[in-house]
Legacy VTK file of the C-alpha trace (Angstrom):
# vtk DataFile Version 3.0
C-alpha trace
ASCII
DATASET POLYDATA
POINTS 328 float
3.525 -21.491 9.427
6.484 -19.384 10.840
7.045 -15.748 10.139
9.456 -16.377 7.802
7.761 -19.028 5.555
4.754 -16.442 5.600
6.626 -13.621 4.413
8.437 -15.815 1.599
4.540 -16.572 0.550
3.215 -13.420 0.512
6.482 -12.292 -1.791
5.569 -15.050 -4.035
1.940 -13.859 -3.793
3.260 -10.128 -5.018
5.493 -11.240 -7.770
3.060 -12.922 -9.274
0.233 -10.399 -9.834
2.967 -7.632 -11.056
4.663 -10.046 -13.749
1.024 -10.922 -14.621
-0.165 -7.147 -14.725
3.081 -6.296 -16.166
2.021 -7.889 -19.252
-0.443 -4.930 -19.694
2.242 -1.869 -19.093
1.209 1.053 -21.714
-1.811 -0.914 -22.961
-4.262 2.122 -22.145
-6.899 -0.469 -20.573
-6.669 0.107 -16.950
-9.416 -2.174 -15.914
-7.950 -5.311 -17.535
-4.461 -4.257 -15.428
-6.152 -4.489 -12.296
-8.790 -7.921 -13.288
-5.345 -9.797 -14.093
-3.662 -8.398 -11.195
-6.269 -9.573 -8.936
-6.745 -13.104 -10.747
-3.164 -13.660 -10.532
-3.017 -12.903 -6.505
-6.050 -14.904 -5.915
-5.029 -17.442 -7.291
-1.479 -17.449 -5.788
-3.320 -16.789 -2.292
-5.090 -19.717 -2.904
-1.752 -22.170 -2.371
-0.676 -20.375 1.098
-1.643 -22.417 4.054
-3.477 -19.948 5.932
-7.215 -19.391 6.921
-7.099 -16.122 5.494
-9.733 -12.963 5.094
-9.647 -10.077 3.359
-10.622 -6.946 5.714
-10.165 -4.167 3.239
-9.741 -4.180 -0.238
-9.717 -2.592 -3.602
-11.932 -2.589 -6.286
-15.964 -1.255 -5.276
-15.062 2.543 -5.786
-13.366 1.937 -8.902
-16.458 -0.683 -10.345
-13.209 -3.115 -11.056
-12.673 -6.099 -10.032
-11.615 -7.014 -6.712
-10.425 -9.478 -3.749
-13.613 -8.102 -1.853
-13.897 -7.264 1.845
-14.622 -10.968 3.539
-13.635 -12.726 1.014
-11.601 -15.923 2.196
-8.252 -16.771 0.934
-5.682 -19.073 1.277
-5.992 -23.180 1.479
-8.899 -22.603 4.397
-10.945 -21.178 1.929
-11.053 -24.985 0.366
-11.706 -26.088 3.517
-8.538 -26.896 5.316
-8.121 -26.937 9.195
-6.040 -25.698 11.584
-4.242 -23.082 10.108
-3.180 -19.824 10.774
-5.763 -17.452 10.542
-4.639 -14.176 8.723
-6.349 -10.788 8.482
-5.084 -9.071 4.960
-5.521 -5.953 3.244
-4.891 -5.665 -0.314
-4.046 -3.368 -3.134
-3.306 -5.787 -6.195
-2.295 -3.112 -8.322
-1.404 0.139 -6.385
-1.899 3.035 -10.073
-4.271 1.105 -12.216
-3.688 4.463 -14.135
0.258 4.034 -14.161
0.478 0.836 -15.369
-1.947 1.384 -18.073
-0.101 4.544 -19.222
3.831 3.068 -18.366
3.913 5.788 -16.046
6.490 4.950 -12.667
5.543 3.453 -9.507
2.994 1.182 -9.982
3.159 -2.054 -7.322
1.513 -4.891 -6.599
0.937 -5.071 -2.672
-0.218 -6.547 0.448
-0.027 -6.173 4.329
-1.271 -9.006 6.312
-1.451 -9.699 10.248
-2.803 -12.267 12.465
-6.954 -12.271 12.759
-7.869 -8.996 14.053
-4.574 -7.336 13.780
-5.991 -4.635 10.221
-8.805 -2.376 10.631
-11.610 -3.841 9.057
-13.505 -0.893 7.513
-15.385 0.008 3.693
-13.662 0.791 0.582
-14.174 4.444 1.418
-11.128 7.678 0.746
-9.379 8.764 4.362
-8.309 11.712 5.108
-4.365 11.173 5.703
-1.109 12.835 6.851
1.892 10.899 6.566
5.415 11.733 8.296
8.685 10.078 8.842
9.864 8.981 12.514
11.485 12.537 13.574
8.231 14.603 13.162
4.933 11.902 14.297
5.127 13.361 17.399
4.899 16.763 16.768
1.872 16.949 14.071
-2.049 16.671 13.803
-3.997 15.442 11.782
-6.797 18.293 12.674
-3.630 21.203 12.956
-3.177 23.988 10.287
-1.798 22.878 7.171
1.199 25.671 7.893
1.495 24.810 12.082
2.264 21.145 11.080
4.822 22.330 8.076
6.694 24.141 10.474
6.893 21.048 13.406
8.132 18.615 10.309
10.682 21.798 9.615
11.749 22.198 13.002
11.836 18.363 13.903
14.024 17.929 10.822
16.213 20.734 11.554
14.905 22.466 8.079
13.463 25.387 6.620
9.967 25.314 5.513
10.774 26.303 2.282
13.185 23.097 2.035
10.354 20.387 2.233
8.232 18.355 -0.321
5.366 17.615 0.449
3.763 14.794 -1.569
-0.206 15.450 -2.901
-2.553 13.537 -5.129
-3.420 15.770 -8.213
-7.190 16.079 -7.380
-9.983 18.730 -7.871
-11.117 18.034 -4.174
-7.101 19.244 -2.796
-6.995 22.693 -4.358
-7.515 23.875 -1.127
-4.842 22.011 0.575
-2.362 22.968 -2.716
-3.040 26.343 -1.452
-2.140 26.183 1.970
0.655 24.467 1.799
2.189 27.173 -1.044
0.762 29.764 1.028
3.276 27.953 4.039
6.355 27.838 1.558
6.843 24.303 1.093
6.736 22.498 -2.030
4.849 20.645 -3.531
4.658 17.318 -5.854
1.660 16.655 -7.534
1.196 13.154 -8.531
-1.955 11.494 -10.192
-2.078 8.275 -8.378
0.167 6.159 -6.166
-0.107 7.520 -2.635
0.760 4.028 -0.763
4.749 4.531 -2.729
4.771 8.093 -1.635
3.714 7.483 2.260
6.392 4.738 2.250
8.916 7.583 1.082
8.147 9.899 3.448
9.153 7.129 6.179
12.590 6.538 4.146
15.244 9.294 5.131
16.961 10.701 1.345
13.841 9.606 -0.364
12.951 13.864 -0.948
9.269 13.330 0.393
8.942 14.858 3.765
5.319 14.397 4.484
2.373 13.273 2.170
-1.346 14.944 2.561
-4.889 14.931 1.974
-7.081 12.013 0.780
-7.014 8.550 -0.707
-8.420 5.336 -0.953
-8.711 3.752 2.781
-7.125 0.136 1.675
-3.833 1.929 0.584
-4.306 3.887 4.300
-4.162 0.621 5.848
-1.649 -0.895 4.224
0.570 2.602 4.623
0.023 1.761 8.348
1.690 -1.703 7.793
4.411 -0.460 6.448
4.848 2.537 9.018
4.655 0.144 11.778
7.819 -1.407 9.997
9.446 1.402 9.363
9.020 3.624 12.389
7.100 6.462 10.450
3.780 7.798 11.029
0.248 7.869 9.355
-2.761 9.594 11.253
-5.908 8.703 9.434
-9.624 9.458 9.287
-12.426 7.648 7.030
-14.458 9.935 4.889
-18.191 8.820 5.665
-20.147 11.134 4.090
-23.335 9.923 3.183
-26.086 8.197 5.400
-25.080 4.755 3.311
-21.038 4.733 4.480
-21.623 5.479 7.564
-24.261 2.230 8.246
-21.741 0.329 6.281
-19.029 1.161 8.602
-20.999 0.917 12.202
-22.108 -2.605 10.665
-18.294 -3.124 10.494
-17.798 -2.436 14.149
-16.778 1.372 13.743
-18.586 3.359 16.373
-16.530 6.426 16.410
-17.110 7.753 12.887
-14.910 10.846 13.267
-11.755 9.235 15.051
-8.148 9.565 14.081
-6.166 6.690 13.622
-2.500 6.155 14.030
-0.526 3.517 12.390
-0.231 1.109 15.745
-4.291 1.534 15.665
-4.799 1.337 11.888
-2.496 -2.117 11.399
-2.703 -3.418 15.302
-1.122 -6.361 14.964
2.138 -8.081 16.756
3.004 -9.764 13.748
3.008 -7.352 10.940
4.154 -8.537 7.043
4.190 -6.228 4.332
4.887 -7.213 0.864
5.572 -5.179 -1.948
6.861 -5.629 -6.204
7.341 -3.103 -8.452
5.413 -2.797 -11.566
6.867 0.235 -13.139
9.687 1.546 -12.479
10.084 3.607 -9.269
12.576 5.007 -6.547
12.199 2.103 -4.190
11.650 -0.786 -6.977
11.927 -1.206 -10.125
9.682 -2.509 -12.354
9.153 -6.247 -14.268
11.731 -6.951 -16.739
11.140 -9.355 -19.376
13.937 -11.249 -21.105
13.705 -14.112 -23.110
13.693 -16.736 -20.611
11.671 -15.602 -18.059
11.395 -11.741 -16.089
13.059 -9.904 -13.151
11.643 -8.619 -10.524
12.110 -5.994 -7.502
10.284 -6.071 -4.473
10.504 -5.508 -0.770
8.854 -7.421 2.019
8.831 -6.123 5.863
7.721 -7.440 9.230
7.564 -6.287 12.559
8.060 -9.733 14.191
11.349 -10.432 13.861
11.400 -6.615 12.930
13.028 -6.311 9.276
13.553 -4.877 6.078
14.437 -6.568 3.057
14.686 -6.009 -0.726
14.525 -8.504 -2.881
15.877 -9.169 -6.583
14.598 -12.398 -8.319
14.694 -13.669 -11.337
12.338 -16.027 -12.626
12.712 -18.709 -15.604
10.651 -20.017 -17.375
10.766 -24.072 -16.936
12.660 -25.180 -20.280
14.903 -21.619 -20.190
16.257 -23.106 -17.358
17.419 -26.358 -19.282
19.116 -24.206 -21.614
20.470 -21.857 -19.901
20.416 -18.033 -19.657
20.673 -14.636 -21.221
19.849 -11.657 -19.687
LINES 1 329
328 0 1 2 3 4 5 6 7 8 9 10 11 12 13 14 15 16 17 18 19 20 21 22 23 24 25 26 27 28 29 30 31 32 33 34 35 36 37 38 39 40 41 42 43 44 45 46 47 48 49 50 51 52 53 54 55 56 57 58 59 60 61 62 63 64 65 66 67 68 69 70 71 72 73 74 75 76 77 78 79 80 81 82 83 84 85 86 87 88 89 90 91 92 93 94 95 96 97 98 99 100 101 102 103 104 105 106 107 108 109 110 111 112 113 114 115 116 117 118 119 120 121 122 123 124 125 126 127 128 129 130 131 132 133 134 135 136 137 138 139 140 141 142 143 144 145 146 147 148 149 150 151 152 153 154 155 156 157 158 159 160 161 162 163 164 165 166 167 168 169 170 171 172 173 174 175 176 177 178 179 180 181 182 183 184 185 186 187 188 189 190 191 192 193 194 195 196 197 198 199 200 201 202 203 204 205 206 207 208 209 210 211 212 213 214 215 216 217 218 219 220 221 222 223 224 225 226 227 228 229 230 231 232 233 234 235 236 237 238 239 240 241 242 243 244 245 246 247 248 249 250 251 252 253 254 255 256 257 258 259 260 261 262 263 264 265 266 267 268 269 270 271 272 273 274 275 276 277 278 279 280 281 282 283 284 285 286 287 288 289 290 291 292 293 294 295 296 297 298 299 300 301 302 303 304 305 306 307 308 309 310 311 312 313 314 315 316 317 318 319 320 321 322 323 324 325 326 327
């Protein structure tokens, strides 16, 4: 299968578990959001000719439901030969929590590379600092909190006081909230959706200058797929702290339990794809539209191999709408 007919697949793939999740915007049941996210892109993953796996995914921490680490997919998993065989790392609904309350940037996502090309690791947080292109060269992940706000100021030709720096609203980062107010920056809180905010931070005029402290390791991943598209930075570090993550992740092949990853050793790959549709609305994408004869969608699907960026508007009808004609 070439690049491109992968990409187009995995787009497909995408669309289908946000119009199906979609359905369930403002519902207040966060659990059935994500079981028909992940029924809808399992079974869409099911029709792509591939040999696929699933290396990291979503679902164990939060006891929902979930395309599970190993698990095959694509037509190989019914036993077809000689296909490609993908690695993928998956996020079928990326804010269980904003879809269920309406709130913005909820997205259905994937990155995918060929076999051994996504860090195969537990469903455990990271530790994470996320730049954009200018500053990933001047930062650490083990720095100060104020000497790496003032390299991402001085790479950027800024005042400290002029950044945002992106955080996940949780007990755990008081700490870090302090620091980086103590710096001068500021801050924007948000209660989920890291992955959208680590893509920002890679996007010059998005507002989001960096994005720190911890979240789930499968949006980590798939941050790295995207950085390796977009020429920004994520430095990474699993959180293995009990006796039981840290078997779970030498059984995976992880020997260096404190190392820092970087995007290029995160999502390793030569041919990267990452695919991406809105749920809600957001700055990037907008969310599923219904109409009467079918829905819209917004999405975005990158690669490194040929290396591009595109964003997609599609609109699909349903079968007998499109007999009739449309409205929308």
């Amino acid at each position: 299968m070439r690049a491109e007919e992968l990409s187009q697949a995995f787009l497909d793939v995408v669309e289908q578990a946000a119009i199906a999740c979609a359905h369930t915007m403002g519902q207040g049941d966060r659990h059935r959001s994500d079981r028909v996210a992940v029924e809808a892109m399992r079974a869409r993953l099911d029709h792509v000719a591939i040999d696929g796996r699933v290396v990291i995914g979503e679902g164990e921490r939060d006891q929902a439901p979930m395309l599970y680490i190993g698990e095959r997919v694509g037509r190989g998993a019914a036993g077809a030969e000689g296909l490609p065989e993908i690695d993928i790392a998956v996020d079928p609904l990326e804010g269980t929590n904003l879809c269920a309350t309406g709130a913005p940037r909820a997205i259905a996502v994937l990155a995918a590379s060929e076999r051994g090309g996504l860090l195969h690791a537990p469903d455990v947080y990271m530790q994470k600092l996320v730049v954009g292109a200018q500053s990933k060269r001047s930062v650490d992940l083990d720095a100060p909190v104020a000497h790496n706000l003032q390299q991402i100021a001085k790479c950027l030709d800024r005042e400290v006081s002029d950044l945002v720096v992106v955080v996940l609203e949780r007990e755990r980062h008081a700490g870090l909230i302090g620091e980086i107010r103590a710096a001068g920056a500021r801050i924007r809180l948000i209660g989920d959706g890291d992955l959208t905010a680590a893509i920002g931070a890679a996007v010059v005029g998005s507002g989001i200058h960096a994005v720190m402290g911890s979240g789930g390791a499968p949006e980590g991943v798939i941050a790295a797929a995207a950085m390796r598209c977009l020429g920004g930075e994520i430095f990474g570090r699993l959180i293995l702290d009990t006796p039981e993550k840290e078997a779970r992740a030498r059984s995976m092949g992880i020997e260096d339990i404190r190392k820092v990853y970087t995007s290029a050793e995160l999502a390793s790959g030569q041919q990267i794809t990452f695919a991406a549709t809105g749920v809600t609305e957001g700055a990037l994408m907008k969310g599923v539209r219904f109409f009467g004869e079918g829905c819209r969608t917004s999405s975005v699907v990158m690669q490194t191999s040929p290396h591009r960026v595109q964003f997609i508007d599609t609109i699909h009808v349903k079968e007998q709408a499109g007999r009739r004609g449309l409205r929308f």
